[in-house]
C-alpha positions, -999 to +999 in steps of 0.1 A: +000+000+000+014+034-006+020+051+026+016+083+020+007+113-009+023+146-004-001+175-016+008+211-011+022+218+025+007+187+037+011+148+037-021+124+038-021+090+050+005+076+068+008+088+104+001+123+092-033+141+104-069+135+086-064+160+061-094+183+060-111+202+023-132+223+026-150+223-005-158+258-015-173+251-051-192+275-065-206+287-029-185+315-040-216+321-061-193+342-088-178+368-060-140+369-048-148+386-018-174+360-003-146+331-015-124+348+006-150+352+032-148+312+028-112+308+031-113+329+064-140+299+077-115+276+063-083+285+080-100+298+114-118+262+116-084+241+111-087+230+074-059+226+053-071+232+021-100+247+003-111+237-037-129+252-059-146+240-095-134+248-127-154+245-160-154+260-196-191+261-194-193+262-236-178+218-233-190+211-196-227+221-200-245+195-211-265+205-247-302+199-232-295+223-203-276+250-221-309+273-231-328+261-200-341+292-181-328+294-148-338+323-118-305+341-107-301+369-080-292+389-117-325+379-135-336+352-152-309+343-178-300+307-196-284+277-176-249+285-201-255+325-194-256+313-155-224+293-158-205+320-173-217+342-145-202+320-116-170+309-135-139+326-120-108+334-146-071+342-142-077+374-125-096+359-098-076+329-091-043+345-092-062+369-064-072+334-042-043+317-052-021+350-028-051+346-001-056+308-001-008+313+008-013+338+032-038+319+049-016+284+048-038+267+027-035+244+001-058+256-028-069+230-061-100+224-083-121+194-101-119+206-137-151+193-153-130+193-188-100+193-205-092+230-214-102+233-178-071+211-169-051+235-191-066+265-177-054+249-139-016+239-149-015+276-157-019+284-123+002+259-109-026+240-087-005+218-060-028+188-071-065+178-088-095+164-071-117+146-095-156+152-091-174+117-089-195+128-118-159+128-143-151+090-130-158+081-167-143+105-181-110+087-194-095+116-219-097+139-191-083+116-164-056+109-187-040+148-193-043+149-157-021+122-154+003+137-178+005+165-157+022+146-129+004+162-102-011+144-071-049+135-080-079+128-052-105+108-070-141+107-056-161+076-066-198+084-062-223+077-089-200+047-103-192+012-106-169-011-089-155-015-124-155+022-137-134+031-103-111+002-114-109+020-153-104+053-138-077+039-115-059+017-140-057+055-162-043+079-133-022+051-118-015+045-077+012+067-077+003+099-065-030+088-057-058+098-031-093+081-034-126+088-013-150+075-008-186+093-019-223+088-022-235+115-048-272+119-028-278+156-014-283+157+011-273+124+021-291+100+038-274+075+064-287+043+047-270+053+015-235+064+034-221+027+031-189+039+047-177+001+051-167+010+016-135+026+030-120-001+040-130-020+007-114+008-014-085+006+007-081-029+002-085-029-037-065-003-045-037+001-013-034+036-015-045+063+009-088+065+012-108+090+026-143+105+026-167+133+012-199+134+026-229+156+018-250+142+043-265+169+068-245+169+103-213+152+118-222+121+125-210+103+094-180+123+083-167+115+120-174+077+121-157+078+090-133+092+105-127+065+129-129+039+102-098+048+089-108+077+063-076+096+060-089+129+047-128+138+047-142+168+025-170+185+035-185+215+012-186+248+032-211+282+033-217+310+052-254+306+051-273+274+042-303+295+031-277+316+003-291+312-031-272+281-049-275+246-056-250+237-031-255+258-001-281+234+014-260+205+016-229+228+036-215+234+063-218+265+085-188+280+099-199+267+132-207+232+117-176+232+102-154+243+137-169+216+150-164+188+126-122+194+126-122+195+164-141+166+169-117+146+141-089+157+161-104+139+188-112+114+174-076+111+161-061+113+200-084+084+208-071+062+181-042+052+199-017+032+184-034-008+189-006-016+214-021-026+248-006-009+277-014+000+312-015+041+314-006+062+336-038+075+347-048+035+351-023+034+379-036+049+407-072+027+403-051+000+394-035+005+431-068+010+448-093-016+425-070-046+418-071-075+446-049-103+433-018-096+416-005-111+385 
């Protein structure tokens, strides 16, 4: 099994801490200022890195949505007009890319196409996540490969054997997986997080888990299944307008959720049985008969 994947400023797997995105996306809902507002939750909460979505809405829309009406805060305008509106550019990545390092973040993307891969090797991204919806999308997985960068694959919405095709095309080296369920919100029937420690098993490289499931509960008990980095989307507001929003976490929320993995790391332990040292002095007062 590989032991560890250095991305950024940070290692995952390994003895190293969970390794905590927060998963901006288009929360940003097309401003710089409230991604930065975002970043701020990021950093103050503990995270080590924030991503973002990258598309070139003309190739990642598909055809049957692109005239589809859709009610913005800027009017009603097209589903493609609405894409355009949201997508950040050079400018404002180069402008996150400064906040995300004076914050100590790591910063990356899912690029929903291939120019969109371009477009991020421009910037110099410090890896790729790949959004569960792009599993099967083997031309695009490949230039990402090329690129030699660290990749985190999310596997909702697929097969056992597209996860083994997308894997077989990015190779192990360099390589994250999580485990997702694509439901939003998510409900706890459809978590299936005993598919951790399958994907572990298959593929011996570092696992972890994004959830969109409402709450803590699942992201932590992931957590203590062995989930070496969880990814959780983030907002200011669940009630903001945007598809995502809903299914995020509040600053509070997401405070919460790193302390509580940091916990949960403490209590971990190492698997070797020992007697400690606040065991000693009940030891001297409970125990009868001696070994």
């Amino acid at each position: 099994m590989t032991n560890s994947v250095r991305i950024g400023k940070h290692e995952i797997g390994g003895d190293a801490p969970v390794y905590v995105i927060a998963e901006i996306g288009l929360n940003h809902n097309g401003s710089v200022e409230l991604a930065k507002q975002l970043i701020d939750v990021a950093a103050e909460a503990g995270c080590q890195a924030v991503k973002f979505q990258k598309r070139t809405p003309e190739i990642a829309t598909p055809e049957h949505m692109k005239q589809t009406p859709r009610e913005t805060p800027w009017g009603t305008m097209t589903y493609l007009e609405y894409r355009y509106k949201v997508e950040f550019e050079q400018e404002e990545y180069t402008e996150i890319s400064k906040y995300c390092d004076e914050k100590g973040l790591d910063w990356f993307a899912s690029p929903w196409d291939e120019p969109s891969v371009d477009f991020l090797e421009s910037m110099d991204v410090c890896a790729y996540k790949i959004a569960s919806a792009s599993v099967t999308d083997l031309g695009m997985l490949a230039k990402i490969k090329e690129t030699g960068k660290p990749v985190i694959l999310s596997t909702g919405m697929s097969t056992i054997e597209q996860i083994d095709k997308a894997v077989e095309t990015l190779g192990k080296d360099n390589l994250v997986i999580m485990h997702a369920t694509s439901t939003y919100p998510l409900p706890p029937e459809e978590a299936n997080l005993r598919m951790i420690d399958t994907l572990k098993e298959r593929y011996g490289v570092p696992t972890g888990y994004s959830g969109h499931e409402p709450g803590l509960q699942i992201s932590l008990a992931a957590v203590a299944l062995g989930a070496v980095t969880v990814e959780r989307h983030i907002t200011l507001d669940r009630t903001m307008w945007g598809s995502d929003h809903a299914a995020s976490l509040e600053p509070g929320g997401l405070k919460h959720l790193v302390r509580d993995i940091r916990i949960i790391e403490t209590a971990l332990g190492d698997g070797v049985k020992k007697v400690f040292p606040g065991e000693l002095a009940p030891l001297s007062k409970l125990r009868r008969v001696g070994a």
